[in-house]
C-alpha positions in Angstrom: 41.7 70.6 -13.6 41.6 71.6 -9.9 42.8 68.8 -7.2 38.9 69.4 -5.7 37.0 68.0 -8.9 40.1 65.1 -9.9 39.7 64.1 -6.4 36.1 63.7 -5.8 36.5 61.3 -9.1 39.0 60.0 -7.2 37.2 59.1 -4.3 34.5 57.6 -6.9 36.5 55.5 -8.8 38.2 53.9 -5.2 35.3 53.2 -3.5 32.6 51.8 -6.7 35.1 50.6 -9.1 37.9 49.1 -7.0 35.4 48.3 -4.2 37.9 49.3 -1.1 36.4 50.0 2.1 35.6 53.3 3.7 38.8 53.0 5.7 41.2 52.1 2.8 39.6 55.0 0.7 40.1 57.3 3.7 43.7 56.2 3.4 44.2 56.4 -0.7 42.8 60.4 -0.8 45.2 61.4 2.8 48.0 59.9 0.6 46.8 62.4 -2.2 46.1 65.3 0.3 49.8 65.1 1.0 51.0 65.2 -2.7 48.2 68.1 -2.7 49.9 69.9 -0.1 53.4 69.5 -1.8 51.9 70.9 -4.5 50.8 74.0 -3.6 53.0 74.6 -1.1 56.3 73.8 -3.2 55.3 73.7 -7.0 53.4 77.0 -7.3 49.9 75.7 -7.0 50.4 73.3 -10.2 47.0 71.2 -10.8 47.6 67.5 -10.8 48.2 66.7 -14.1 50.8 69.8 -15.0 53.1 67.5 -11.9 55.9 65.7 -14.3 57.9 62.7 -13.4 60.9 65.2 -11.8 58.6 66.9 -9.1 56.7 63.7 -8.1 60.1 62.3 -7.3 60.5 65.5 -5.8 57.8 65.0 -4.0 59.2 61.1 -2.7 62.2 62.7 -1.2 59.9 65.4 0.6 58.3 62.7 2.7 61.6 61.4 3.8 63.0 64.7 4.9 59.9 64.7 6.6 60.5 62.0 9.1 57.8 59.3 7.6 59.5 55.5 7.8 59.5 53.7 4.7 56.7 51.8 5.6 54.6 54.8 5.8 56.4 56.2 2.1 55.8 52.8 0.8 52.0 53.4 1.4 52.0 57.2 0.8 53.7 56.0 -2.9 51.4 53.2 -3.4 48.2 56.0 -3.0 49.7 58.6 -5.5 50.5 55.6 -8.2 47.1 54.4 -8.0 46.1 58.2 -8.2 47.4 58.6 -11.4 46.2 55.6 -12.8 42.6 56.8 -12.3 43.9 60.1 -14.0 45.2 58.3 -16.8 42.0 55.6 -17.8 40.0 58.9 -17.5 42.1 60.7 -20.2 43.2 62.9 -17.9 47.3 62.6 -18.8 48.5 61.6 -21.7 51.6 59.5 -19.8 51.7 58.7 -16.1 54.7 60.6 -14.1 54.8 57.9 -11.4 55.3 54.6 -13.8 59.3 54.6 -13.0 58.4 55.2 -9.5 59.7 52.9 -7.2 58.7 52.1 -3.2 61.5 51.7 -0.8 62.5 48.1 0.3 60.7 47.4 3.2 62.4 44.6 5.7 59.7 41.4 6.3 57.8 42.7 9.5 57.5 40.5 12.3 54.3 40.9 14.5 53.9 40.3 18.5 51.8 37.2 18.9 50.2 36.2 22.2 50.8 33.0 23.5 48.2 30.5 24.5 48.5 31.5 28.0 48.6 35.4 27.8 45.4 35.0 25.6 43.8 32.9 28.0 44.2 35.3 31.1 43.3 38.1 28.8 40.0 36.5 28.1 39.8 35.6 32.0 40.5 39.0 32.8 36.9 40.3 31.7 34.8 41.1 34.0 31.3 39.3 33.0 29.6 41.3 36.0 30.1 44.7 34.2 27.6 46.0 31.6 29.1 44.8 28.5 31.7 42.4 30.1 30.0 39.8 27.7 30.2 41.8 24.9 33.7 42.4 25.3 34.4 38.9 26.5 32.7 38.1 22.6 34.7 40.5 20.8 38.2 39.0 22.2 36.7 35.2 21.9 35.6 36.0 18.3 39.1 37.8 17.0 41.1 34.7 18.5 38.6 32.2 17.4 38.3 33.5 13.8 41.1 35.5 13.4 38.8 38.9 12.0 40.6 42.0 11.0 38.9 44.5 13.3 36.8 46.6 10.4 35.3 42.6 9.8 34.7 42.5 13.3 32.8 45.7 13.8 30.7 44.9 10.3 29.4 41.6 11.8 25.8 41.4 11.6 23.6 38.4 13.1 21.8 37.8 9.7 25.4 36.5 8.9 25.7 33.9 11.5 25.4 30.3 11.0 25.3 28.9 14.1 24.6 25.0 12.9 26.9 24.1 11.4 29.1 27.1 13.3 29.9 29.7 10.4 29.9 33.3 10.1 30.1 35.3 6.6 33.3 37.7 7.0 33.0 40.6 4.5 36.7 41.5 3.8 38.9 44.0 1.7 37.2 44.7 -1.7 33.8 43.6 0.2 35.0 39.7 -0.5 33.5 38.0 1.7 34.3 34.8 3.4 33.3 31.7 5.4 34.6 31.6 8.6 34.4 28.8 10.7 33.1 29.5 14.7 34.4 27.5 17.5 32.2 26.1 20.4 33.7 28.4 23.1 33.2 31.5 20.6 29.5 30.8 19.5 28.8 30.3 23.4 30.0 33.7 24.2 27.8 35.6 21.1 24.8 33.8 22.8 25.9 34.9 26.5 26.6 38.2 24.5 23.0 38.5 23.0 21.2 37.0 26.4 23.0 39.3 29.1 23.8 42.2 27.0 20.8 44.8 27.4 21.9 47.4 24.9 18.4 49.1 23.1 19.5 49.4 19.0 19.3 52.4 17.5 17.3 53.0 14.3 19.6 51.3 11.2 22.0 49.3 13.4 19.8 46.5 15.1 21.9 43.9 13.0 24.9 44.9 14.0 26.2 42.0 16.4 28.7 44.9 18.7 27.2 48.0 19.5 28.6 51.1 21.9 26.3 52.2 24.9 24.1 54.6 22.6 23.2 51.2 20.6 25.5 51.8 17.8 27.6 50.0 15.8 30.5 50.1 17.4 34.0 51.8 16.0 37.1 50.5 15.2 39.0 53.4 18.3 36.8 51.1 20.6 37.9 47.8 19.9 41.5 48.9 20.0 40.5 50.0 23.7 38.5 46.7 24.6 42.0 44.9 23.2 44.4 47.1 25.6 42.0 47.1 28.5 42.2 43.6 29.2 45.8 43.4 27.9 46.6 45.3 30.6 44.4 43.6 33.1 46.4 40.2 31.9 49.6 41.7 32.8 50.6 41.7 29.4 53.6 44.1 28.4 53.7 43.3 24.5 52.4 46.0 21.8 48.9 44.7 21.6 46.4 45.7 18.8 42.6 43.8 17.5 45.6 42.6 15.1 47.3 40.9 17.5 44.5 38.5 18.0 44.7 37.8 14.2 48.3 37.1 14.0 48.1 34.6 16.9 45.0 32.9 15.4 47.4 32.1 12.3 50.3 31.6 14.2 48.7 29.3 16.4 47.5 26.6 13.6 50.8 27.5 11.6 52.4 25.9 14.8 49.4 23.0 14.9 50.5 22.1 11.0 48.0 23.8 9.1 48.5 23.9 5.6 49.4 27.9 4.4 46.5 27.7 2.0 44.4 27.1 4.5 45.3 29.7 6.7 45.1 32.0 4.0 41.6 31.2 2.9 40.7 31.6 6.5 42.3 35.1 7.1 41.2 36.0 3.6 44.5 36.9 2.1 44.2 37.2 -1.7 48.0 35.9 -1.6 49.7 33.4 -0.4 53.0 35.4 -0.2 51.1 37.6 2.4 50.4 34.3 4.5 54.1 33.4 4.5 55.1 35.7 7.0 53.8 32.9 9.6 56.0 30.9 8.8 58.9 32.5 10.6 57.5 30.9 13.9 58.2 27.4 12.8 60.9 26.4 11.1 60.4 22.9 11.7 57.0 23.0 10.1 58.7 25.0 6.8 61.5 22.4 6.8 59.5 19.5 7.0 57.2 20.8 4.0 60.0 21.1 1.9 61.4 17.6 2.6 58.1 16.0 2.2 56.8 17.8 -1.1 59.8 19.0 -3.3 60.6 16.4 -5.9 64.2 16.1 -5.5 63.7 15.2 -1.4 61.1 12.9 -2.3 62.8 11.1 -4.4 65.8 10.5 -2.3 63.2 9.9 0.9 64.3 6.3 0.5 67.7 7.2 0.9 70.1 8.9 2.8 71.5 11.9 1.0 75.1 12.9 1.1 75.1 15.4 4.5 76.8 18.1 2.7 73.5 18.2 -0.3 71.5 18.5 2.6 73.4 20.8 4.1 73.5 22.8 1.1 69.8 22.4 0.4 68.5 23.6 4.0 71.0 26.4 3.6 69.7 28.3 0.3 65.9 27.1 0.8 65.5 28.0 4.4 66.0 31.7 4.4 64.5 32.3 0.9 61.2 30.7 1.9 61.3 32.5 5.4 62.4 35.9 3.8 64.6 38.6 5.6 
């Protein structure tokens, strides 16, 4: 089969049956397009299923030549495996040439987080006098308050808000979608946003809560701007992104003593292992956790324990639980 007709099944399969959004299928077929490209330009034009196990790894050691990070191979990978799974539930292949395929080990990333102050001046830094300076002055209130990854933020409709008791229904990855609690201070800014805010909806987007000055929905390119605007208004040097916001949100009740599973059911993360990666930020919180809730500790809470088990105890399940 040509890549054209396996990869408009592709696309098919990734967006009905595995439910990812626009922007992750976007991502899954440019990962494709690449081994596409490889393909043609290296491998004589072979179709997809006539690649064998030799030229996809090939293929893995083209992108590092190329200068992508390991990060980005790690993704790139993770596209063409679940590529060839598609090919092989439709019959396509008889044996799937990326099953021994492995990612490369990827480091535990660390993301900037804003401090309580910097997010404070950033919100202070909005000019409610402009056009949309309540709008925007929303948007930063509602990706602190709520922690929203920004493709959440830009879907919000107001048919989805709940303002008594104060929630909003988040649809997330895989359209899951969520409960999300609304603070005072952010549900006052949507209503200063939707009484000071004269933007005339256009025809299919009246729902939308964020629109752009044509009265559409408003994209994801202009939220990053919004972010960095008033970062930059703040005085704030730090690589800021929408994510930012989100990654303070957590760390921020992380630091409070939020439980993990909390936090997780709040960003949405379908594992906990993902909602770890807080933890870093407090390891007071993490060591505390373990004293209070692993059997051994609790046991002995009673007692004094020998200084050298302890020692030995904080040593090995310290690090593990942070991660590297």
């Amino acid at each position: 089969m040509d890549w054209g007709s396996v990869m408009k099944g592709y696309k098919a399969y990734i967006k009905l049956e595995r439910g990812l959004s626009l922007n992750s299928s976007e991502a899954y077929l440019r990962d494709v397009a690449k081994l596409r490209d490889y393909a043609i330009s290296e491998c004589g034009g072979c179709a997809p299923e006539a690649l064998d196990a030799h030229q996809i790894l090939s293929f893995v050691s083209w992108l590092s030549k190329s200068g992508l990070d390991a990060r980005s191979q790690a993704r790139t990978i993770s596209g063409i495996k679940s590529f060839y799974k598609f090919m092989l539930l439709e019959d396509l292949i008889a044996e799937d040439p990326t099953e021994l395929l492995e990612t490369p080990k990827l480091g535990r990333y660390l993301p900037d987080v804003l401090s309580r102050e910097e997010i404070i001046a950033c919100l202070e830094a909005v000019d409610l006098s402009s056009d949309f300076g309540y709008r925007d002055r929303a948007i930063l209130e509602i990706l602190y308050a709520c922690g929203l990854r920004v493709s959440e933020l830009t879907d919000l409709r107001w048919s989805r808000l709940i303002l008594d008791p104060g929630l909003i229904r988040v649809s997330g990855k895989g359209n899951k979608e969520r409960l999300v609690p609304v603070g005072e201070h952010a549900q006052a800014a949507l209503e200063q946003h939707k009484r000071f805010t004269q933007t005339q909806a256009q025809f299919g987007h009246e729902d939308f809560i964020f629109l752009n000055f044509q009265g559409k929905r408003l994209s994801r390119v202009s939220v990053f701007q919004i972010v960095k605007k008033y970062c930059a208004k703040a005085g704030i040097r730090k690589t800021v992104s929408p994510h930012t916001f989100r990654h303070s949100f957590a760390t921020h009740l992380v630091e409070a003593g939020a439980g993990l599973r909390l936090v997780q059911t709040l960003l949405g993360h379908e594992s906990i292992t993902t909602t770890e990666i807080y933890t870093h930020l407090d390891l007071d919180y993490l060591r505390e956790t373990i004293l209070n809730c692993h059997p051994l500790h609790k046991r002995n809470r009673g007692h004094s324990p020998p200084s050298e088990n302890l020692q030995n105890a904080n040593d090995v399940l310290i690090p593990s639980a942070v991660g590297t």
